[in-house]
C-alpha positions in Angstrom: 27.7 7.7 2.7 25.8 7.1 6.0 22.1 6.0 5.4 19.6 5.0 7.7 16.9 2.4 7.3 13.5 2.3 8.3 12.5 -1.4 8.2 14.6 -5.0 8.3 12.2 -7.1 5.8 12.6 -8.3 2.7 13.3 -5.0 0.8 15.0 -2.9 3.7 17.5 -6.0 4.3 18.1 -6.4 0.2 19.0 -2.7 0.4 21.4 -2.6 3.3 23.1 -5.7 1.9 23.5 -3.6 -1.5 24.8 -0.8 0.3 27.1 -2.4 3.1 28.7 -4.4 0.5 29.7 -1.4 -1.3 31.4 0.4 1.4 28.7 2.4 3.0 27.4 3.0 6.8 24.7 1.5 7.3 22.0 1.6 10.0 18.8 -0.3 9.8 15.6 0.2 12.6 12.7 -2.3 12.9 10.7 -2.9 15.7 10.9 -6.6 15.2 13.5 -8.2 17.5 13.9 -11.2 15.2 14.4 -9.0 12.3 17.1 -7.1 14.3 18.8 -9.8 15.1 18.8 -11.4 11.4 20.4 -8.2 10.6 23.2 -8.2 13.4 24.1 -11.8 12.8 23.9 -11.5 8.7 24.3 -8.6 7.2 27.4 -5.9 7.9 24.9 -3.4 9.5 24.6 -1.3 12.7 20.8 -2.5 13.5 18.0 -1.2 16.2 14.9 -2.2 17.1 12.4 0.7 17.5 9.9 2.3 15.9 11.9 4.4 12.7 9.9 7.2 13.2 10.7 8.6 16.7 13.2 11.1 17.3 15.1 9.6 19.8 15.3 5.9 18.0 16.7 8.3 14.9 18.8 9.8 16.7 20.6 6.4 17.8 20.9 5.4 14.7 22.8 8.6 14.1 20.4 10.7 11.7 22.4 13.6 13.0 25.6 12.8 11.1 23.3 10.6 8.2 23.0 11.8 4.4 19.6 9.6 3.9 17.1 8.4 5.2 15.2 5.0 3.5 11.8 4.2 5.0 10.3 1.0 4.1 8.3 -0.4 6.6 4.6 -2.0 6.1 2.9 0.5 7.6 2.7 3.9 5.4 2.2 6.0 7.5 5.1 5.0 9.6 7.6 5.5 6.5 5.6 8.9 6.0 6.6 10.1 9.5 9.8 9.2 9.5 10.5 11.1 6.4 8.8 14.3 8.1 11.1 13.7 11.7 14.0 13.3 9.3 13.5 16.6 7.7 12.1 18.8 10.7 14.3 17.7 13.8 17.4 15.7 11.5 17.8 17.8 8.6 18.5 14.7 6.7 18.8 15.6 3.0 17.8 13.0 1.2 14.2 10.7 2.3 12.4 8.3 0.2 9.3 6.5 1.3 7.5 3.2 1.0 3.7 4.3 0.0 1.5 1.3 -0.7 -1.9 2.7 -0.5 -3.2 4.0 -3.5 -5.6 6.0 -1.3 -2.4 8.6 -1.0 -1.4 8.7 -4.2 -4.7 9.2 -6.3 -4.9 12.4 -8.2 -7.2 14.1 -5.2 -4.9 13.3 -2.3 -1.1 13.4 -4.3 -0.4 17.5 -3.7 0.3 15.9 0.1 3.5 14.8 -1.1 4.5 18.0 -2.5 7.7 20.1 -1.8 6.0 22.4 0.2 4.0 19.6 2.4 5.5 16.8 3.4 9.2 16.7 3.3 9.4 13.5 0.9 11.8 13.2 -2.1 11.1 9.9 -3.6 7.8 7.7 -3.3 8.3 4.1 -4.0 5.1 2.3 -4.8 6.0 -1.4 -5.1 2.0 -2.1 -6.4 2.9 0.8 -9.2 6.3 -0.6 -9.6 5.6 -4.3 -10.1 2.0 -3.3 -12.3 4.3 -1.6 -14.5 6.9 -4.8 -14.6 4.2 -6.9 -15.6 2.8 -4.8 -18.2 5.8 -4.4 -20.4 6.4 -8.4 -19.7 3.2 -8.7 -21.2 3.8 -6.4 -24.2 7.1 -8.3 -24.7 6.0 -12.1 -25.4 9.0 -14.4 -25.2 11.3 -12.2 -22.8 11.9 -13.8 -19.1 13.1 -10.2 -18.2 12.0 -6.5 -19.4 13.6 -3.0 -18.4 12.6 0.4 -20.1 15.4 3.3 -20.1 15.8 7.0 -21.1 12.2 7.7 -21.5 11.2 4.4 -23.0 13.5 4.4 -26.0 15.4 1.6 -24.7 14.7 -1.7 -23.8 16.2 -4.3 -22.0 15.5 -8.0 -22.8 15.8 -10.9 -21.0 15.8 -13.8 -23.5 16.2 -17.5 -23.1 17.9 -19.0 -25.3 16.9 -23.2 -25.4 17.5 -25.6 -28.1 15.9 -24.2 -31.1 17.6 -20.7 -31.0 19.3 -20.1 -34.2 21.9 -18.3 -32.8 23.2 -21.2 -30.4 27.6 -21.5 -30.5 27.3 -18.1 -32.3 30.1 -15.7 -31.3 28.8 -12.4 -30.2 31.4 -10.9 -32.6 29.6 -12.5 -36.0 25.9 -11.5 -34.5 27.0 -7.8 -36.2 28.1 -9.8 -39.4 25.1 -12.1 -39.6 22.9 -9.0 -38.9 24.6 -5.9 -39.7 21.9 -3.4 -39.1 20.3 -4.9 -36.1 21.2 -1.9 -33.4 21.7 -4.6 -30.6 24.0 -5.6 -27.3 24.0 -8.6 -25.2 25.7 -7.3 -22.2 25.1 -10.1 -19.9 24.7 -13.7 -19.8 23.8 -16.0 -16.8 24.8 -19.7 -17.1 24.3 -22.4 -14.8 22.9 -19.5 -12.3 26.7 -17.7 -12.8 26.2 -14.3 -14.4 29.1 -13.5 -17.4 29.5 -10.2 -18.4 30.6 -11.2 -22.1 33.7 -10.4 -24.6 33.1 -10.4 -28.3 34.5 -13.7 -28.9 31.8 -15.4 -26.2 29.6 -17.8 -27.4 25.6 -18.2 -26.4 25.1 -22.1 -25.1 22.0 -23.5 -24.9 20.2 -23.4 -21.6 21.6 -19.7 -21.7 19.9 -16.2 -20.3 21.1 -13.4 -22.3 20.7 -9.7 -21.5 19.9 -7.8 -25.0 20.1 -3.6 -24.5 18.6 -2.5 -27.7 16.2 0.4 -29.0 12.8 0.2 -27.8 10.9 -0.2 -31.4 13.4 -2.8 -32.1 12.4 -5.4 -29.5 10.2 -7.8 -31.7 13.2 -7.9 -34.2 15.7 -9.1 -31.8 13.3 -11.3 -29.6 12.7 -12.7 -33.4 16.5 -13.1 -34.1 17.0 -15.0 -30.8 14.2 -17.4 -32.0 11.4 -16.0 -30.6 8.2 -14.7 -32.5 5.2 -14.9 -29.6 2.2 -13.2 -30.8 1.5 -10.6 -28.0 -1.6 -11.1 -25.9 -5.1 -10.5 -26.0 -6.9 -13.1 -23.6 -5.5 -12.6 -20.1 -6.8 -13.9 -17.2 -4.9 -12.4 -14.3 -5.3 -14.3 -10.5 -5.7 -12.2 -8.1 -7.8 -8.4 -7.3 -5.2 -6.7 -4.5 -3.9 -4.0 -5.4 -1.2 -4.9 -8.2 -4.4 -7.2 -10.3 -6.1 -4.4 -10.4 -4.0 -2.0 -11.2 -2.9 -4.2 -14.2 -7.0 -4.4 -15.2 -7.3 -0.6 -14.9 -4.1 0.0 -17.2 -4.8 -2.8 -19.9 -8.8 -1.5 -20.2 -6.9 2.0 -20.7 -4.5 1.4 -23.1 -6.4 -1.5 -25.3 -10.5 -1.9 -24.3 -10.7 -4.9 -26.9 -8.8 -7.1 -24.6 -10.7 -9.9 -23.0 -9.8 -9.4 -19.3 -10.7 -11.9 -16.8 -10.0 -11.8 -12.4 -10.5 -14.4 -10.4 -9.9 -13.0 -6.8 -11.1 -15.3 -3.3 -12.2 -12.2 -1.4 -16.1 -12.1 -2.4 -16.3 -8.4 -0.5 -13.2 -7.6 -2.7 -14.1 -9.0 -6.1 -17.6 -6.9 -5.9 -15.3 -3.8 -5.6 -13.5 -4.2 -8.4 -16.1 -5.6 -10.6 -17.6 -1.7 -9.8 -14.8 0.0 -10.9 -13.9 -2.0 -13.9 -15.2 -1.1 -17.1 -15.0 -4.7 -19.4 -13.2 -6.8 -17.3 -15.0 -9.8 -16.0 -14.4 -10.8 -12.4 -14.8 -14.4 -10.9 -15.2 -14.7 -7.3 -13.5 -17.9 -5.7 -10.0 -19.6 -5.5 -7.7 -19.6 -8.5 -6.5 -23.0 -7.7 -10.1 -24.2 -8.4 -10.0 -26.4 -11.8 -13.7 -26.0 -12.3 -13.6 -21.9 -12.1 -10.4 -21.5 -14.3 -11.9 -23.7 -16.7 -15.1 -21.1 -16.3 -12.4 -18.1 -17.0 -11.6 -20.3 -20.4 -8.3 -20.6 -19.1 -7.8 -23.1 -22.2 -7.9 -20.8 -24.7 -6.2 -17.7 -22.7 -3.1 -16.7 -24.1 -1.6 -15.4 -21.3 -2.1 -15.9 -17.3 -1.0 -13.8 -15.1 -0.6 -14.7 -10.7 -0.1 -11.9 -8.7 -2.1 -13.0 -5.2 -0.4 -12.0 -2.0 0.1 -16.0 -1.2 3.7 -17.1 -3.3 2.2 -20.9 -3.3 -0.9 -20.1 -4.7 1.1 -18.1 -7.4 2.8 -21.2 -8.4 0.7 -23.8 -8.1 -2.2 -21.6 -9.9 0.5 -20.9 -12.8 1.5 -24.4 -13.4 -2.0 -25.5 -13.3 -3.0 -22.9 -16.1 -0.3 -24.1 -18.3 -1.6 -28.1 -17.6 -5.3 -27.0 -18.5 -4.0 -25.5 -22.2 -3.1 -22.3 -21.4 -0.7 -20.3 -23.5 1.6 -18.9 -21.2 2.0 -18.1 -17.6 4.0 -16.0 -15.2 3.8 -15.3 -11.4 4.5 -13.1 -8.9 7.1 -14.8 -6.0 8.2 -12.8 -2.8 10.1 -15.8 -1.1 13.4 -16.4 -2.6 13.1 -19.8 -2.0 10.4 -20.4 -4.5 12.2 -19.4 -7.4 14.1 -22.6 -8.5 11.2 -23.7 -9.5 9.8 -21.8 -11.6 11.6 -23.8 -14.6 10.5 -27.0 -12.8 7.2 -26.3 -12.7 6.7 -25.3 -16.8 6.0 -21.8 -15.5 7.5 -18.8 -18.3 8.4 -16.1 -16.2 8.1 -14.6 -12.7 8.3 -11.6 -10.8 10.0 -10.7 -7.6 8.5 -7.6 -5.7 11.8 -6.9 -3.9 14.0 -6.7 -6.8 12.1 -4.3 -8.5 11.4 -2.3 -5.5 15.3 -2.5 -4.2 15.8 -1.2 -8.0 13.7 1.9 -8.0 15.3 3.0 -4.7 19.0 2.3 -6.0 18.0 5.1 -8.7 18.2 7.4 -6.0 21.4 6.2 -3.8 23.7 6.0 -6.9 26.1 8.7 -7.1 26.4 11.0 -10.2 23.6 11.8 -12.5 21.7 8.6 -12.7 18.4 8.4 -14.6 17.1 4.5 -14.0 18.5 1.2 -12.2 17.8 -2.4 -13.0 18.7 -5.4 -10.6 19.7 -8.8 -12.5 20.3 -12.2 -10.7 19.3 -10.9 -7.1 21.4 -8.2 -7.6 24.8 -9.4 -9.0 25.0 -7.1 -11.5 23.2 -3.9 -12.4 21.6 -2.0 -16.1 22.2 1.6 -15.2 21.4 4.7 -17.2 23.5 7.6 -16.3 23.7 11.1 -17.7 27.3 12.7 -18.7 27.0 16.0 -17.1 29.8 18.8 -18.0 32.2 17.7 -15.4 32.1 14.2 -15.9 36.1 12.8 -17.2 34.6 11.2 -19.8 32.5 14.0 -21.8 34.4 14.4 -25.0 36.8 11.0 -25.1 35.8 8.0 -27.8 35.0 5.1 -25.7 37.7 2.8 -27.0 39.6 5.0 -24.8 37.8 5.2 -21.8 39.0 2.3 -19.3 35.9 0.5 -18.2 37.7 -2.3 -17.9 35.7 -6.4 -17.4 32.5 -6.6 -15.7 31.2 -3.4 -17.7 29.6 -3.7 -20.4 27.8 -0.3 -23.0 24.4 -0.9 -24.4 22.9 2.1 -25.8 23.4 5.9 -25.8 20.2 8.7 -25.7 21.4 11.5 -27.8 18.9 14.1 -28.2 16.0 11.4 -28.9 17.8 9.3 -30.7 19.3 5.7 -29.9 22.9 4.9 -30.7 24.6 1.9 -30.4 28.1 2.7 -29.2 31.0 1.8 -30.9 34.9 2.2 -30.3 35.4 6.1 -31.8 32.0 6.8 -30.4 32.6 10.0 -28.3 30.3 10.9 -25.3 28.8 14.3 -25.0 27.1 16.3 -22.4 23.4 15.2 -22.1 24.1 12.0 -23.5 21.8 9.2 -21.4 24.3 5.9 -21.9 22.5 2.6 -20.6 25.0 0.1 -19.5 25.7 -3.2 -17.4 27.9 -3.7 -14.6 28.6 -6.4 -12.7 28.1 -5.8 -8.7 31.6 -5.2 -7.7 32.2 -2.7 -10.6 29.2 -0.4 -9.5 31.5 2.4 -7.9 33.8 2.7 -10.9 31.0 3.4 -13.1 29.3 6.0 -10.5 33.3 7.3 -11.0 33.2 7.9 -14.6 30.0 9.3 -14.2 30.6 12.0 -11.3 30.5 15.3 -10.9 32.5 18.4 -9.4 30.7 19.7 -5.8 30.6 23.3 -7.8 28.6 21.9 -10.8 25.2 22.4 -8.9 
């Protein structure tokens, strides 16, 4: 597959590095010469500078002969153009844009990204995205890592597993004996920063990450059988108004108004904004790395706090200073991947990385076959996919002890009609079935080929 992307930053060159490592042609644009050259010298990619949406830097980059078009600049309106040359003058079928602005997506403004306006397939808002992320973290107390699948039925858990987890040089075999009717999978571990993609007779270690694919109104169970029994929470103080803060604030106030929300965002023009709009949420103006105003927010007896300012250093230093004060738990946002070794270092629970998610949400719509979601692990060395088995696909019909997935894939759950099944060996797949799995990196394009279709289905 050709593709052409707009933008060499962090989440244009953790794409093309995705896609160029599995066999695809890739072309990436920026008008920043240092990017370009970062790209020539690094990554196995065609690069140009220029601005990605003029016609004739397309062109270059071969959007004649391409079959998608990935535009993720910082500018908006840039991604939003390119799209449009794409369609109009390239008859590129597939575009997905970069739209950070919430001013373009709000309910007045969103019929501009209809079918019949701008010629737009996906929108990929990384404020949305990463809001999202940090509202099921939050919902999910004791998980480093959460994923939701096949319309939220299914969950995926990261859970660490230190010294006082019961299930510690427990075979993944006897975790079915000790529990029979716990509808679980650990599909993954990482160790010493090396992911494992696990056989039935592995053990968990202690130190370990593991990767639990289970049914969404199960979650507290199995966070509970790995040790874990966090009460979810209720005080939150969440540093940082940009975008992402308050779209968090807006979504908790929705879903939950007798949670004690508290802001504290630097920009004194900003914080008045939001402090408009919000409805119970208290904002404090000033820095968050400022002892005297977290201890103001009560940071002490907040459960939960939550960094997601546009500085990584203030993320982390605020986070572990939370934690020192008396505060429950914390996690942060981090851009850089530099920063996050020490995250563990620093007594910090959990963080997010922007890119990942982001780089996620667009590999949903470059994977081949009928695939439904995409979840990045361990900076992309292995993958939780949910794919659909269409008609055509070689595996409708066959039990999966028969179908050869061979190592590095691993089945978690299957969507049948609304309801979760954990597979086992006779377990046959049927049309419509939504199957949530793990795959290590390399094996991504055999499970795309289990899960293709004919060219005459459509």
């Amino acid at each position: 597959m050709k593709v052409i992307i707009c933008g060499a930053g962090q989440v244009g060159s953790g794409i093309a590095e995705r896609l160029a490592a599995e066999g695809n042609d890739i072309s990436i644009i920026d008008a920043n010469v240092q990017l370009v050259e970062r790209a020539n010298d690094v990554l196995e990619v065609r690069a140009l500078r220029g601005n990605g949406a003029h016609p004739d830097v397309l062109e270059r980059a071969g959007a004649r002969e391409a079959d998608m078009l990935i535009a993720v600049t910082l500018h908006d309106e840039v991604n939003m153009v390119a799209c449009q040359v794409a369609h109009t003058l390239f008859d590129i079928p597939t575009k997905i844009a970069r739209v950070r602005s919430q001013t373009y997506l709000s309910d007045p403004w969103s019929k501009l990204f209809s079918r019949d306006s701008m010629a737009i397939d996906f929108i990929i808002s990384p404020e949305i995205e990463v809001g999202n992320m940090v509202m099921r973290r939050l919902e999910t107390p004791g998980a480093f890592e959460t994923a939701s699948f096949g319309d939220g039925h299914i969950t995926l858990l990261g859970i660490s597993c230190d010294a006082e987890c019961p299930l510690i040089d427990t075979p993944l075999e006897q975790l079915s004996e000790l529990f029979p009717d716990l509808p679980a999978v650990a599909v993954a571990i990482v160790r010493d920063d090396r992911l494992i993609v696990p056989h039935s007779s592995d053990q968990i270690h202690e130190g370990d990450g593991v990767y639990v694919i289970t049914p969404s109104d199960q979650t507290a169970r199995v966070l509970q059988v790995f040790g874990h029994e966090e009460t979810q929470a209720r005080r939150i103080v969440i540093a940082g108004g940009g975008n992402i803060g308050f779209y968090i604030a807006k979504a908790f106030e929705a879903a939950d108004p007798n949670l004690r929300l508290k802001i504290v965002e630097a920009d004194h023009n900003r914080a008045m904004a939001i402090a408009e709009q919000l409805q119970s949420s208290v904002v404090l103006n000033g820095s968050a790395l400022n002892e005297d105003l977290l201890r103001e927010a009560d940071i002490s007896a907040a459960d939960t706090l939550v960094a997601v300012t546009n500085d990584d250093q203030v993320n982390l230093l605020t986070s572990a200073l939370a934690k020192q004060l008396g505060c429950g738990s914390s996690f942060c946002l981090i851009n850089s991947p530099n920063y996050m070794s020490m995250v563990r270092s620093l007594n910090i629970d959990a963080f997010i990385n922007p890119r990942a998610t982001t780089v996620s949400r667009v590999l949903q719509h470059v994977r081949r076959g009928r695939i439904r979601g995409v979840h990045s692990v361990l900076d992309g060395a292995g993958e939780v996919i949910e794919a659909e088995v269409l008609e055509t696909a070689p595996i409708v019909g066959k039990p999966i002890k028969e179908i050869d997935v061979g190592d590095g894939v691993r089945l978690g759950c299957i969507l049948r009609d609304g309801t979760t099944i954990i597979p086992k060996g006779a377990t046959e797949l049927l049309v419509k079935d939504r199957v949530v799995l793990f795959s290590r990196a390399d094996r991504v394009r055999d499970v795309e080929h289990l899960f293709r279709v004919s060219p005459d289905y459509f």
